[in-house]
N, C-alpha and C positions, 0 to 999 in steps of 0.2 A: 851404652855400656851394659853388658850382659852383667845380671845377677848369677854368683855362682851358689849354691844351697849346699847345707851339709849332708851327707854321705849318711845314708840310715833312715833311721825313724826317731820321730818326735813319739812319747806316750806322755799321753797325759791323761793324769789319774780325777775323774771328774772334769768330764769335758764339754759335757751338756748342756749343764746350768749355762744362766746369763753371764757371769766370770767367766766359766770354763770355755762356753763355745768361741768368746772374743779373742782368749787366751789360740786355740785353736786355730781361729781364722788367721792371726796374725804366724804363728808357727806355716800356715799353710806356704807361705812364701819365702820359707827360709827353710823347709827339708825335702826331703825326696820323697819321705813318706809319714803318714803320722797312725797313729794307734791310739785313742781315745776309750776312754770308759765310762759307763753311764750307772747309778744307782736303781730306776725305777722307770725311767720314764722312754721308754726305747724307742717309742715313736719319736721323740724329740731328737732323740740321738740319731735316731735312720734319716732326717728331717737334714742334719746337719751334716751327717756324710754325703748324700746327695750333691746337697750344695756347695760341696770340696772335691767332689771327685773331678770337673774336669782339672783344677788344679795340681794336684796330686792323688798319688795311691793313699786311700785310708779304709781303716777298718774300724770296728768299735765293737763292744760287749758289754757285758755286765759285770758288775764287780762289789763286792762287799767287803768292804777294807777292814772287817772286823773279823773275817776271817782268812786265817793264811792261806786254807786250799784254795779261797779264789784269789787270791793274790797271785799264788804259784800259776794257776791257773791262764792270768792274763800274761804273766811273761813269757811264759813256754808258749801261748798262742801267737804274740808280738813276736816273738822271734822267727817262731815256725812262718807268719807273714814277711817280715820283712828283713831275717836274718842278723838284722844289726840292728839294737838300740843305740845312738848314739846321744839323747838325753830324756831325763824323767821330769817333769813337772807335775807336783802336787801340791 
């Protein structure tokens, strides 16, 4: 039986960490595409896209939840990627 996935993108806001990346992994098999954000550690982040991409489309950046320009920031870039968010995990 084919798995059917949802339509869009996964973001999820801290995705790097130990929590985040497993949160991630497991998303990876249940969207089309996901969009991931990392605080500091980019190499871990880049570390973990790699390891998803032949799965799915993903992207990742940086993000500081303390301020809204990067908030703003990562939505308009998740959208402008993958046009459609269709859920947020934080």
């Amino acid at each position: 039986m084919k798995t059917i996935k949802n339509q869009g993108a996964a973001l999820v806001i801290g995705g790097s960490g130990g929590l985040g990346s497993e949160i991630c992994r497991r998303l990876a098999g249940e969207w089309d595409a996901l969009f991931f954000t990392y605080r500091s550690n980019e190499a871990a982040a880049r570390q973990l896209q790699e390891a998803l991409l032949p799965e799915l489309a993903v992207e990742c950046c940086a993000m500081d939840i303390r301020e809204q320009a990067s908030i703003d920031q990562v939505l308009a870039q998740a959208v402008e990627c993958f046009g459609r968010i269709g859920t947020v995990i934080f």
